[in-house]
C-alpha positions in Angstrom: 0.7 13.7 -21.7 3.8 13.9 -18.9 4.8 10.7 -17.4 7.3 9.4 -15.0 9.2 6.9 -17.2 11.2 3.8 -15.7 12.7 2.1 -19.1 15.9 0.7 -17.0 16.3 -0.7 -13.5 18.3 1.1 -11.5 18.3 3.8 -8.5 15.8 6.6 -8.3 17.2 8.7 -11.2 16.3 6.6 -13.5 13.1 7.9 -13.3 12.9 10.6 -16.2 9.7 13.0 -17.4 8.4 12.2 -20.7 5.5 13.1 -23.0 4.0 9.6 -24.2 0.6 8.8 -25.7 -2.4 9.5 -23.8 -4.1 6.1 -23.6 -7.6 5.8 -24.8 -10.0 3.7 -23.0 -11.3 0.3 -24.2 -14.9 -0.5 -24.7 -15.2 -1.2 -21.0 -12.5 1.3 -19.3 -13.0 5.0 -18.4 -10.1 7.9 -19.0 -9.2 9.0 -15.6 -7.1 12.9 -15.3 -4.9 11.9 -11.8 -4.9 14.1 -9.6 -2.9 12.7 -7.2 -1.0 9.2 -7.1 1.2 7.3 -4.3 4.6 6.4 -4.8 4.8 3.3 -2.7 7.3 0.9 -1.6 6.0 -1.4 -4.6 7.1 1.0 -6.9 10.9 1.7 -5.8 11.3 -2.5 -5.5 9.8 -2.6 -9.1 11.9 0.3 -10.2 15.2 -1.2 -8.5 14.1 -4.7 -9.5 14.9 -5.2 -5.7 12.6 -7.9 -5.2 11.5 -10.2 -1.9 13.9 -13.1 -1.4 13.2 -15.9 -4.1 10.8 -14.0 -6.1 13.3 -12.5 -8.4 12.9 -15.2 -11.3 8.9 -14.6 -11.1 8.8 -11.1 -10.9 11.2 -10.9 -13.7 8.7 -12.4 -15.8 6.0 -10.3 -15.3 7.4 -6.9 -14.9 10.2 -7.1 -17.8 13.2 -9.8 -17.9 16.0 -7.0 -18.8 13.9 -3.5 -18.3 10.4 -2.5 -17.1 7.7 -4.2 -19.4 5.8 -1.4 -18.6 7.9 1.5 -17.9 5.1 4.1 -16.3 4.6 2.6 -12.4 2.2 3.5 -10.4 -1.5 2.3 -9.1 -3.1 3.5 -6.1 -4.7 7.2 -7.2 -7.3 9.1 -7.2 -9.1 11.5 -9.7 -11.5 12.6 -12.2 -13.2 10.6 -15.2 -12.4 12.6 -18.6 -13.9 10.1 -21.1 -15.7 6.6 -21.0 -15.6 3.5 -23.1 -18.8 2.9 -25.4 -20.3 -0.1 -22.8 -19.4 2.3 -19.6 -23.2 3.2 -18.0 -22.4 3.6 -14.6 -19.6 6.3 -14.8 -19.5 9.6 -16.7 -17.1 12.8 -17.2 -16.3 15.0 -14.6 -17.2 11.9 -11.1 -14.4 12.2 -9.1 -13.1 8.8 -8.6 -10.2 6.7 -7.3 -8.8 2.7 -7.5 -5.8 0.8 -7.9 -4.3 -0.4 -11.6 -2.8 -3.2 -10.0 0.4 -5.0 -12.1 -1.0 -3.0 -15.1 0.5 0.4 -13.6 0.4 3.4 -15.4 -0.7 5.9 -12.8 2.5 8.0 -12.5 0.7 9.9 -15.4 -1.7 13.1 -16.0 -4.4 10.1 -17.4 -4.9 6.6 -17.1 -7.2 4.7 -18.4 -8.6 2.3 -16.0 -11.4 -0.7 -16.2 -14.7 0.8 -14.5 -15.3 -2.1 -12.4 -12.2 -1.2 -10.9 -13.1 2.3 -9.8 -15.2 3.7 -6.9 -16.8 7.5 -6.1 -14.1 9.2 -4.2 -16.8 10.6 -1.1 -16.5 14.7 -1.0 -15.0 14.4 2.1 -11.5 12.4 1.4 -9.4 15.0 -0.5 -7.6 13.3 -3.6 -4.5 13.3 -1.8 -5.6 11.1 1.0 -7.8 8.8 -1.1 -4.4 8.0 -3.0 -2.7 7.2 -0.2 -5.2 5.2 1.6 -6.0 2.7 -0.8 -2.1 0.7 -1.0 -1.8 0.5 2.9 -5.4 0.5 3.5 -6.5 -2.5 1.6 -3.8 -5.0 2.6 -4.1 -4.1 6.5 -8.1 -4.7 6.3 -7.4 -8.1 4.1 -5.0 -9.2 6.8 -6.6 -8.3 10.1 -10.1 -8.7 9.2 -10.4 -11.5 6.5 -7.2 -13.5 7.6 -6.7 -12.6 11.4 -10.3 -12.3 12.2 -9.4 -9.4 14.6 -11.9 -8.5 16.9 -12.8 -7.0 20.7 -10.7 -7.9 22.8 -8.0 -9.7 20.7 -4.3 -8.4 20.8 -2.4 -7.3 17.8 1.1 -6.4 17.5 2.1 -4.9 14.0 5.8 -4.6 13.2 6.8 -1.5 10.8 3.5 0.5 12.4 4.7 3.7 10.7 4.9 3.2 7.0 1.6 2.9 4.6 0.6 -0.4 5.4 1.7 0.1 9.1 -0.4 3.2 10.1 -3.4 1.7 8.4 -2.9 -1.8 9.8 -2.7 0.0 13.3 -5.7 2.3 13.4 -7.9 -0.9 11.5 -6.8 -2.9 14.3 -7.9 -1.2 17.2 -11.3 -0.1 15.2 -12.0 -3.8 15.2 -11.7 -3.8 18.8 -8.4 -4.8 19.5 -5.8 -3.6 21.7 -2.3 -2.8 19.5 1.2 -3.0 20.3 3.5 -0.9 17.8 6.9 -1.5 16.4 8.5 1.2 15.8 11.4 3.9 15.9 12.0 6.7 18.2 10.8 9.3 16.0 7.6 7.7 15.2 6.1 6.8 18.9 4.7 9.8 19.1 2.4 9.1 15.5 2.1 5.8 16.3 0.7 6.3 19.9 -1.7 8.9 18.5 -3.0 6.5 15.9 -4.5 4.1 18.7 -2.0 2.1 19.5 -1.7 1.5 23.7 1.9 0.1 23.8 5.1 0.8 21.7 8.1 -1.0 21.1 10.8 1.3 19.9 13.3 -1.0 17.8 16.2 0.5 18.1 16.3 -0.1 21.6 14.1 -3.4 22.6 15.0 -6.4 20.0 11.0 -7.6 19.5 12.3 -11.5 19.8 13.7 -10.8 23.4 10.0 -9.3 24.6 7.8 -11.6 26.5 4.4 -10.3 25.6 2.2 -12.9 23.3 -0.3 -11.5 21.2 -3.2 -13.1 19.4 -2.2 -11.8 15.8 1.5 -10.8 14.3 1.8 -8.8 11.8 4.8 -7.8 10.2 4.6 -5.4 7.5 8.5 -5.1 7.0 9.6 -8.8 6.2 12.0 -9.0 8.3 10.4 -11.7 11.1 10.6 -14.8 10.3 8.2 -17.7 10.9 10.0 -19.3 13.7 10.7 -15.7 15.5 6.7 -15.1 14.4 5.6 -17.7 16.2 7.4 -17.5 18.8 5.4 -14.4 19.7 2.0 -16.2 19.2 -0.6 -16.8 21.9 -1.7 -20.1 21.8 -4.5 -20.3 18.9 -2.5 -17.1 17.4 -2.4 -16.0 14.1 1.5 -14.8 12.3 0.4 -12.4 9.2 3.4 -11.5 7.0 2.8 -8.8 4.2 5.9 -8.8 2.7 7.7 -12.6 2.8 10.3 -14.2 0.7 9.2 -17.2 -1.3 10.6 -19.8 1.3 8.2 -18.2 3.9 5.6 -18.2 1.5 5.4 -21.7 0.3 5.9 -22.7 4.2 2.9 -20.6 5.4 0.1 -22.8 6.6 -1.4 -23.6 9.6 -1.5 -20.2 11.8 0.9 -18.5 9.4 -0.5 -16.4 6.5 1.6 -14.8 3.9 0.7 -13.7 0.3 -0.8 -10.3 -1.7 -3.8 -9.0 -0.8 -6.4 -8.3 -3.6 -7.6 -5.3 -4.6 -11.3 -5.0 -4.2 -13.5 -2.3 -5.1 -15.9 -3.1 -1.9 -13.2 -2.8 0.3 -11.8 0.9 -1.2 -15.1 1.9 -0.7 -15.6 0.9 2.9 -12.5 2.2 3.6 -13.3 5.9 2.0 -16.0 5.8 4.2 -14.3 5.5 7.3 -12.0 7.8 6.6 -14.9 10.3 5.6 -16.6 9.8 9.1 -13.1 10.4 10.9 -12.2 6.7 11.6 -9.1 6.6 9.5 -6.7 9.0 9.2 -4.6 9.1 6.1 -0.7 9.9 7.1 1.0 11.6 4.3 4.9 12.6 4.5 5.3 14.7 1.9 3.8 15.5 -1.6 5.4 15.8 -4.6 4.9 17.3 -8.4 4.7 14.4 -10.9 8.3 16.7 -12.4 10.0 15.9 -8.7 9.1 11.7 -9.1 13.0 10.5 -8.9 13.0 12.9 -5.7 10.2 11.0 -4.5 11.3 7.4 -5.0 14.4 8.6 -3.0 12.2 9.5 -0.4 10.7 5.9 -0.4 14.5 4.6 -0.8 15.6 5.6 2.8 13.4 3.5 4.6 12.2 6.2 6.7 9.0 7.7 4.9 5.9 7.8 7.6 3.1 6.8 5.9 3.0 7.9 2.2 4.4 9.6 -0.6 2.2 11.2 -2.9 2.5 12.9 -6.4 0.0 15.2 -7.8 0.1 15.4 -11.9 
């Protein structure tokens, strides 16, 4: 089968086409032909070995000390079962289903082979396309506003980076739990941003968010760069400071009303989020689409900083 291949770390044309073995599915895995796949800002820090501040050492470790331990990235897609392992009862060939691999990757493929338990029906209603792209964004923004920042009516939430993956998901979950949203932002993107719920915008390029005087009930910054102190600083009193992407300091230091950390990846939580963007709830933002052939093309998309929403590749 084609893959994208990452056996070096580098820039995005390291990223080169390759037939490699298709894999075959374990006893309690089913073979899954991808039909589309999101190129995220995971990949292109994994692929550039550009990782948060501190973690370096650690994620060294698991990914590959001197090259990608395993050299196909990839993990939130969507697609069709081909084949199912011998104590697979609940899945068979030809559902159309979609999950995340997690650190095992391997989705930047035409197959992967993926643990059922990880998997859920895709609903007719969410194209392939936007299933891939919901699940990255989608499930980190619902573990941080729900589960961690209990958001709710009436609460206010201000998310910083509201236009990328994370950030369009984070601001349309917000205000479905009830809240009213500020979004950070850039010129270009007040327009989406606005259109995805959000009441207020801040455009960043002209209003520095530490000199605002606004307090919110939740923070949350999707970009990593607030720190605690400027985090909290923007806190209602009993207000909660949710960074998605933190360097280790910020990590070991959040307690208290500061959460940081990865989200998990929970099949329950793919599926309610499927069905919300079935009923029209959540709308899936997708920049551009790619053939799996035009991969380094996409990860230099991802590169510049300025994708809205996500990047996808269909195999």
């Amino acid at each position: 089968m084609k893959a994208a291949v990452v056996d070096r770390y580098g820039p995005p044309d390291v990223v080169r086409i390759d037939e490699v073995p298709r894999p075959e599915p374990r006893p309690d895995e089913v073979l899954v032909r991808v039909r589309a796949v999101a190129v995220t800002s995971a990949d292109a820090r994994i692929r550039g070995a550009r990782f948060p501040s501190g973690f370096a050492p650690f994620a060294r470790l698991v990914f590959g000390i001197r090259r990608p331990r395993r050299p196909v990235l990839g993990s939130s897609f969507s697609g069709e079962v081909v084949a199912v392992g011998a104590r697979v009862r609940d899945r068979a060939p030809g559902d159309e289903v979609c999950g995340m691999t997690g650190i095992k990757l391997g989705a930047h493929a035409e197959y992967a082979a993926v643990p059922a338990g990880k998997l859920v029906r895709k609903p007719a209603a969410v194209s392939h396309e936007d299933a891939a792209g919901l699940l990255f964004g989608g499930q980190s923004a619902l573990y941080y506003l729900r589960d961690k920042g209990k958001v709710g009516p009436g609460m206010s939430v201000c998310v910083n980076g509201a236009s990328g993956a994370l950030g369009t998901n984070a601001v349309q979950l917000a205000r479905h739990l009830g809240a009213t949203v500020t979004a950070v932002t850039s010129t270009p993107n007040t327009a989406l941003v606005t259109g995805l719920g959000a009441a207020r915008v801040i455009d960043y390029t002209r209003d520095d968010l530490s000199g605002i005087t606004e307090r919110f009930d939740v923070v949350f910054d999707v970009v990593g760069n607030l720190s605690i102190a400027a985090g909290r600083r923007l806190l209602n009193p009993g207000g909660v400071l949710l960074l998605a992407v933190a360097g280790l300091a910020d990590t070991v230091r959040a307690r208290g009303n500061v959460v940081a950390g990865p989200a998990p990846e929970r099949p329950e939580d793919f599926a309610h989020l499927l069905q919300l963007a079935a009923e029209g709830t959540l709308t899936v933002v997708i920049d551009r689409t790619y053939d799996l052939a035009d991969t380094a093309a996409a990860h230099h998309h991802v590169d510049t900083g300025r994708k809205t929403g996500n990047v996808i590749l269909r195999p």
